[in-house]
C-alpha positions as CSV (number, residue, x, y, z in Angstrom):
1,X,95.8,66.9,93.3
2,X,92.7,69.7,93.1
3,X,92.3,71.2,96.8
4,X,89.1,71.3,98.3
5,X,86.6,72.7,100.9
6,X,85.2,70.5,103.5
7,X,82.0,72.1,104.9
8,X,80.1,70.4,107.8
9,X,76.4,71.2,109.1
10,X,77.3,72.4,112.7
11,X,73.4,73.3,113.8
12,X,70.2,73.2,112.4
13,X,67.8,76.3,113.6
14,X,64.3,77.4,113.7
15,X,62.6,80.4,115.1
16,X,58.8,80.7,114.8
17,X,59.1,84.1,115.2
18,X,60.9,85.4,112.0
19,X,60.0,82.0,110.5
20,X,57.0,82.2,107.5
21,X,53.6,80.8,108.8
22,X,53.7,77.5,106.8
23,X,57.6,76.7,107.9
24,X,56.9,74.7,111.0
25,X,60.6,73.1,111.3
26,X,64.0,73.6,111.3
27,X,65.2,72.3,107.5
28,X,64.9,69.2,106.6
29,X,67.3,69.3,103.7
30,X,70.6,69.3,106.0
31,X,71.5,67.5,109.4
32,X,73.7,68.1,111.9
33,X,76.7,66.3,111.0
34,X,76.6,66.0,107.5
35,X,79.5,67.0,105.5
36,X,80.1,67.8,101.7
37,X,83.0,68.4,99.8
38,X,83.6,71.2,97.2
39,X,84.0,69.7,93.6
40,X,85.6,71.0,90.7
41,X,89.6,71.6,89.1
42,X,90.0,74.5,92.0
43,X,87.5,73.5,94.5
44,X,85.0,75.7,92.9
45,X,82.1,73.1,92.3
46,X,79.1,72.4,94.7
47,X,79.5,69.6,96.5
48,X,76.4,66.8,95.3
49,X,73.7,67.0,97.1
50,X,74.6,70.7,98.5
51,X,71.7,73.0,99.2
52,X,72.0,75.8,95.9
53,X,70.9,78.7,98.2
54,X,73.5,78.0,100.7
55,X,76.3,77.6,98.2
56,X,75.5,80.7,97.1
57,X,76.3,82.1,100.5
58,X,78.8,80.0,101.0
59,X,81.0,79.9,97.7
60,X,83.2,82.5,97.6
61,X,84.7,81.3,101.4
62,X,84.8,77.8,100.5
63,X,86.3,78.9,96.9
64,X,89.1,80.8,99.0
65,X,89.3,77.7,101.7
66,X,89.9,75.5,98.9
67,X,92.6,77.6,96.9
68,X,94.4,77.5,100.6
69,X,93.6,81.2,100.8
70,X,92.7,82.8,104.0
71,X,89.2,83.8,104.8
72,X,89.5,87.8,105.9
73,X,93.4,86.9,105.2
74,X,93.4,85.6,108.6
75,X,91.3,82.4,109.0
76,X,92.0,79.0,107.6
77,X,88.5,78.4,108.8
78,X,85.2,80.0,108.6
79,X,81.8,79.6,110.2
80,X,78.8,80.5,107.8
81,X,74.9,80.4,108.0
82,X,72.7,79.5,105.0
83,X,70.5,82.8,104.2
84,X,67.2,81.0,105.5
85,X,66.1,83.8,108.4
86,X,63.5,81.7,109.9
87,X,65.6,78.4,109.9
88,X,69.4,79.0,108.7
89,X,71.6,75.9,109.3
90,X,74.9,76.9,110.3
91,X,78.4,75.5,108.9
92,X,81.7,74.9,109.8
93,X,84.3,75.3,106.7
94,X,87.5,74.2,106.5
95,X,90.8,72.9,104.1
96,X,89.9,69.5,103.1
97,X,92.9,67.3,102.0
98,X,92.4,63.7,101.3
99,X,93.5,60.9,102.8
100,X,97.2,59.3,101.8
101,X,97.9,62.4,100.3
């Protein structure tokens, strides 16, 4: 069975001060709460759905997560922020196995 990443949306921020003028609110695209799980033969896929500019911050953890590597070569978890400044929504990643299996 392909291992996998399971990243959940832990916080959603905003600050007006290092956010852009026009960005009036934390993002809209993820919510506290959701969770997606990494796709692919080693775990390697984004999850559907996924933002694309925080998989690209995120891949190569959840890539080592998935392969049951160690983040640092210490951590079976990691937390990680999207790179949004103004309104970065933080994540919780972690070894996803599913059930029954």
């Amino acid at each position: 069975m392909p291992r996998r990443c399971k990243i959940t949306v832990l916080k959603c921020n905003f600050d007006k001060e290092l956010a852009p003028d026009w960005v009036q609110r934390p993002c809209q695209a993820m919510h506290v709460g959701d969770a997606y799980i990494t796709d692919g033969e080693h775990g390697d896929k984004m999850p559907q759905g996924f933002c694309y500019m925080a998989w690209e911050s995120l891949r190569t953890i959840a890539v080592t997560i998935a392969s049951g590597g160690k983040v640092f070569g210490l951590y079976d978890t990691y937390t990680g922020a999207c790179p949004n400044g103004g309104r970065p929504v933080i994540f919780l990643l972690e070894p996803y196995e599913e059930e029954g299996n």
